[in-house]
C-alpha positions as CSV (number, residue, x, y, z in Angstrom):
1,X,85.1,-16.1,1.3
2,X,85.2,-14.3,-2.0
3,X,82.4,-14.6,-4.3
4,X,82.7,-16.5,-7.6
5,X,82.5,-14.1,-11.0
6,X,79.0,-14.5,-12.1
7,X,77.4,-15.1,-8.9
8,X,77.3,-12.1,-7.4
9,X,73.5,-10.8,-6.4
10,X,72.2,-8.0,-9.2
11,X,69.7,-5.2,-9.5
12,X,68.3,-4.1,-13.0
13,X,66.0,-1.1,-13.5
14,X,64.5,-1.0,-16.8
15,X,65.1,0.9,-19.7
16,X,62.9,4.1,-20.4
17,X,60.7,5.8,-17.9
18,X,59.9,4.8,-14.6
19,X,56.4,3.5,-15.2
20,X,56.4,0.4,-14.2
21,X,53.3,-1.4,-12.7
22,X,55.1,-4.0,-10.9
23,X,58.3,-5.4,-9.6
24,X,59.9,-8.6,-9.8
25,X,62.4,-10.3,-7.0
26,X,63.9,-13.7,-8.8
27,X,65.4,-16.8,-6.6
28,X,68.1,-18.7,-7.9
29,X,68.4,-23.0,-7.1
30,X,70.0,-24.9,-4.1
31,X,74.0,-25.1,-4.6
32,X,73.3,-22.7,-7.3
33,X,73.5,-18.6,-8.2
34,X,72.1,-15.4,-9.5
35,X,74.2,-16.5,-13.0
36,X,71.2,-18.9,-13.8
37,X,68.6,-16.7,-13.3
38,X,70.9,-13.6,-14.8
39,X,69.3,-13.5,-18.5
40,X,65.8,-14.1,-17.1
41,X,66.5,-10.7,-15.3
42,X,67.7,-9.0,-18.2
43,X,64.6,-10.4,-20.1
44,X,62.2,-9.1,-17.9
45,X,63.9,-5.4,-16.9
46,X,63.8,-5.5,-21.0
47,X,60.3,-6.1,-21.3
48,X,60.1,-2.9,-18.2
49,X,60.1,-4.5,-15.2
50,X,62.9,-3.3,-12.1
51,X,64.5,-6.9,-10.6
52,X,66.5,-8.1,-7.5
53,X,68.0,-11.1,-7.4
54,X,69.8,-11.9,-4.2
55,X,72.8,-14.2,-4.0
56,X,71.5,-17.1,-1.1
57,X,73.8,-17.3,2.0
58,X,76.5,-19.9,1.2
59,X,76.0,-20.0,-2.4
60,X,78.4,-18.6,-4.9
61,X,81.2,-19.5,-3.0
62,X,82.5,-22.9,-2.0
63,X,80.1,-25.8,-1.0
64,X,81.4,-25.7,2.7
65,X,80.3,-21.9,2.9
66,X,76.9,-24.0,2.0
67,X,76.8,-26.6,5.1
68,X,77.3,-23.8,7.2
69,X,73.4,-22.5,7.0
70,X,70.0,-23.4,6.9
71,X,66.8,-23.0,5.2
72,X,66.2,-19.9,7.5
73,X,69.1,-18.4,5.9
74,X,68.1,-18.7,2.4
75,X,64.3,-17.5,3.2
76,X,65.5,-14.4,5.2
77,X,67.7,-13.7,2.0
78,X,64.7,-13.7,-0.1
79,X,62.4,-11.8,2.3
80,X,65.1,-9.2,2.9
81,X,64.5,-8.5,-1.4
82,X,61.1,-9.0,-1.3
83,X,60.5,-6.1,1.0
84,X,63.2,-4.3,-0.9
85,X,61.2,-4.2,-3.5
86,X,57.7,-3.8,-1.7
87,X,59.1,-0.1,-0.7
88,X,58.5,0.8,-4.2
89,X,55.6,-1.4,-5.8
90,X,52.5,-2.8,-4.4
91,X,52.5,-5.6,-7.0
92,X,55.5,-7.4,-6.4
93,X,55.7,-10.7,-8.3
94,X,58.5,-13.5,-7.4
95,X,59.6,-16.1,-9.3
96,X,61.8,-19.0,-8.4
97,X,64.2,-22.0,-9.9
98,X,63.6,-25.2,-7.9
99,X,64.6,-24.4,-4.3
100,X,64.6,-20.9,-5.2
101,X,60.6,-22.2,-6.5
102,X,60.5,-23.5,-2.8
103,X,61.5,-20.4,-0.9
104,X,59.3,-19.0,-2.9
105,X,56.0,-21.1,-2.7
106,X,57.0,-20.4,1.2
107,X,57.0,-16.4,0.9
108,X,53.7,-17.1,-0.8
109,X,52.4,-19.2,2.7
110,X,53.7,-16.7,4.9
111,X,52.4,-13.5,2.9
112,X,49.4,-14.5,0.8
113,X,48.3,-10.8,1.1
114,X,51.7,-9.3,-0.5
115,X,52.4,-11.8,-2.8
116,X,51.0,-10.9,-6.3
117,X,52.3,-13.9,-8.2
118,X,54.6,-16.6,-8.0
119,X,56.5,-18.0,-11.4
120,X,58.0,-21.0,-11.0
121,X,60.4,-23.1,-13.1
122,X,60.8,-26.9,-11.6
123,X,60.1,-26.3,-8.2
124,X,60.9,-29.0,-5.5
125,X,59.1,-30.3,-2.7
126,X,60.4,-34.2,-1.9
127,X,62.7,-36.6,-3.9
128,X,61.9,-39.7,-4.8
129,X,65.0,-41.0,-4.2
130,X,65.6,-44.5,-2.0
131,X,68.7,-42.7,-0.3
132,X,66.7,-39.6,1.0
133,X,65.4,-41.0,4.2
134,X,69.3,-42.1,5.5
135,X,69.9,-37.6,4.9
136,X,69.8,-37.5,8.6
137,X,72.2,-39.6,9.5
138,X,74.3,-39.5,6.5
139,X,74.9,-35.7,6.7
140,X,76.5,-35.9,10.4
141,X,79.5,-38.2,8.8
142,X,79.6,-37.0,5.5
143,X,80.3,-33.3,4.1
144,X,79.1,-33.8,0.6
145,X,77.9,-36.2,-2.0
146,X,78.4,-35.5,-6.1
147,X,76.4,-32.3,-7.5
148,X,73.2,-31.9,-9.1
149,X,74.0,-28.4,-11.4
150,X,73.8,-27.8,-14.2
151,X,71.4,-30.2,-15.7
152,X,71.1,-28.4,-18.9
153,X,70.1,-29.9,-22.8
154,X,71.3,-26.9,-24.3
155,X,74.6,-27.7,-26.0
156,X,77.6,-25.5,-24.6
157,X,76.0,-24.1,-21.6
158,X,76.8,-24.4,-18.2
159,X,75.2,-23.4,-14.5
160,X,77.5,-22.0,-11.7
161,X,77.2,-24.1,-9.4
162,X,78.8,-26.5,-7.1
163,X,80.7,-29.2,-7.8
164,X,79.7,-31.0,-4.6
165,X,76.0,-31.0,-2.6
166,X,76.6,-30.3,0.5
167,X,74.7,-32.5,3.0
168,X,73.8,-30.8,6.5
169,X,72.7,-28.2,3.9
170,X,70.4,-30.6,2.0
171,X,69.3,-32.0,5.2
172,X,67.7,-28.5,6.5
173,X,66.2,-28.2,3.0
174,X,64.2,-31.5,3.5
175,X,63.0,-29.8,6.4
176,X,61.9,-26.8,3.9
177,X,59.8,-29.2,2.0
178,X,57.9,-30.9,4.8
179,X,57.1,-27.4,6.1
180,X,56.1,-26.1,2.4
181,X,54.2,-28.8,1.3
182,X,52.2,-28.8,4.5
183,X,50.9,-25.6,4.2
184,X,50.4,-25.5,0.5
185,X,46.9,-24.2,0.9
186,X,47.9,-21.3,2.4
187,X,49.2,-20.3,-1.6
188,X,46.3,-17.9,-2.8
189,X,48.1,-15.6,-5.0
190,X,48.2,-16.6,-8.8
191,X,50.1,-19.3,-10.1
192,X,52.4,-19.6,-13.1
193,X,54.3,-23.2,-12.8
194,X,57.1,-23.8,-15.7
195,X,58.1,-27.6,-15.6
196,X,60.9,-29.6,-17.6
197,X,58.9,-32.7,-19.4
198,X,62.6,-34.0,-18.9
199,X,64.5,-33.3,-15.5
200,X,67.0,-34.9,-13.7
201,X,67.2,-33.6,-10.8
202,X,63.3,-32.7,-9.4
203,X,60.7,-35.5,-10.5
204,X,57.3,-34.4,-12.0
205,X,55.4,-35.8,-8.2
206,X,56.9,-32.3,-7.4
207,X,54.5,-30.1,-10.0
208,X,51.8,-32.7,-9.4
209,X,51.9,-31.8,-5.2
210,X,51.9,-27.9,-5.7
211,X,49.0,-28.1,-8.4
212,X,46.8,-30.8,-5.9
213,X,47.8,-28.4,-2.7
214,X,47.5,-24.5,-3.7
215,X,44.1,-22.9,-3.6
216,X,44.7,-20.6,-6.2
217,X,42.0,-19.8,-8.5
218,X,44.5,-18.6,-11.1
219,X,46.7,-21.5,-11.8
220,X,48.7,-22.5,-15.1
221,X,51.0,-24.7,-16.3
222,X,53.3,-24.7,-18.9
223,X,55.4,-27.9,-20.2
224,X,58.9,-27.2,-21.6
225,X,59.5,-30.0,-23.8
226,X,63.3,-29.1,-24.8
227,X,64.5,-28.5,-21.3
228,X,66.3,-29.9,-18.4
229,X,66.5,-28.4,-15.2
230,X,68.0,-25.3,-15.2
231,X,65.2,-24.3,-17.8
232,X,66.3,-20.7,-17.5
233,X,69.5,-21.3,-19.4
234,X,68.2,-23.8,-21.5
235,X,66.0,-24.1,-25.3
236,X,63.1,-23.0,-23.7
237,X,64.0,-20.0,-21.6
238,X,62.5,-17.4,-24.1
239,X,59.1,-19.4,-23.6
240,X,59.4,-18.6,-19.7
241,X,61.0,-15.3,-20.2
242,X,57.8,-13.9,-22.5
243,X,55.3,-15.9,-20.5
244,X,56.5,-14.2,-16.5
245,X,56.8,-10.7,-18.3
246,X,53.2,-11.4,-19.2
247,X,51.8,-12.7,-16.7
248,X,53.5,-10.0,-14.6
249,X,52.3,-6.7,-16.7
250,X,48.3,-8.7,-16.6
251,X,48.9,-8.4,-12.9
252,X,50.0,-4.8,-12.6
253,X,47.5,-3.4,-14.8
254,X,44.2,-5.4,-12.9
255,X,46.0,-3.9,-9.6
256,X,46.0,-0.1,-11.4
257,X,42.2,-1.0,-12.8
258,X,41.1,-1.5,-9.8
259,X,43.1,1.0,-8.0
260,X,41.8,3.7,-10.5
């Protein structure tokens, strides 16, 4: 199946000489693509950072292509670019948009000791709503239920993403969750947590459950007040843009200190 214009993966390398302290691997959302986390890549490979952003198996696509994978799939995608990028930096800092957030709060679990930061913009963990617990059943008789992208304030702008949410698919990410929010303590590596004051999709219990469950000592969070969801293509995405390129160069320059 061909990929959609816009979604496809994308590597930047920054302008100007190759001195960069650290690299950056980005995760896109559930049903969603690299296009939303596109301009956040550009920002940071401004600002001097290198930047992979894989395209997730069964995204960018059709929603079928979706239902055919798990949350397995979507993690090995990630890991695959995380190590990509570990080759050539030993301060690697990923950053994720709500199950991209996920995914990555999970590379953070499994490799506390590689993992030099985690940004996250609206990360989800659970749902609040009634109709979660029937996902089970529900997704073995029915393909997909309306979509959930582009939940954006910003007049004129639009998400690439499905139409449709695919079921079996959202059933293996409630697995994700569980698994993630279980082992939340495991998360040692510094924290910088972007969250919509207004979002539509992932409820604030989500922030609230990653802040009470990591055991980072270096934790911060950042209300965006004139955001939805897809904060990254939304009012405040400069605010999250010049906050991860900081909090990314602070990181590379402790490592060289200390490595000096």
């Amino acid at each position: 199946m061909s990929v959609l214009p816009g979604a496809e993966p994308f590597v930047l390398e920054p302008d100007g000489p190759g001195d960069a302290l650290a690299g950056v691997v980005l995760c896109h959302g559930f049903t969603g693509s690299p296009q939303s986390m596109r301009p956040w890549g550009e920002a940071l490979a401004t600002a001097g950072f290198p930047v992979r952003c894989p395209r997730l198996p069964g995204h960018g696509t059709r929603w079928q292509d979706l239902n055919a994978t798990r949350w397995e799939d979507w993690y090995g995608e990630l890991e695959r670019a995380f190590d990509a990028m570990l080759d050539r930096f030993a301060v690697v800092v990923v950053m994720g948009l709500s199950m991209g957030g996920t995914l990555t709060i999970r590379l953070a679990e499994q490799r506390p000791t590689e993992v030099a930061g985690i940004v996250l913009v609206n990360p989800s963990l659970t749902t609040l709503r009634k109709d979660a617990k029937f996902l089970p059943v529900l997704s073995q008789v029915v393909g997909s239920v309306a979509g959930i992208g582009s939940d954006i304030k910003k007049p004129g702008v639009k998400e690439l993403a499905y139409a449709r949410t695919p079921l079996r698919a959202a059933n293996s990410l409630s697995h994700l969750w569980r698994l993630a929010r279980t082992e939340l303590p495991k998360v040692t590596s510094p924290v910088l947590l972007y969250r919509s004051q207004i979002d539509h999709v992932v409820e604030s219990v989500n922030s609230q459950l990653l802040l009470d469950g990591v055991r980072s000592e270096n934790v911060t969070e950042v209300v965006l007040k004139d955001s939805y969801h897809v904060a990254t293509l939304d009012n405040d995405a400069e605010t999250i843009f010049a906050g991860s390129a900081e909090f990314t160069r602070k990181l590379g320059t402790e490592f060289a200190g200390a490595s000096s």
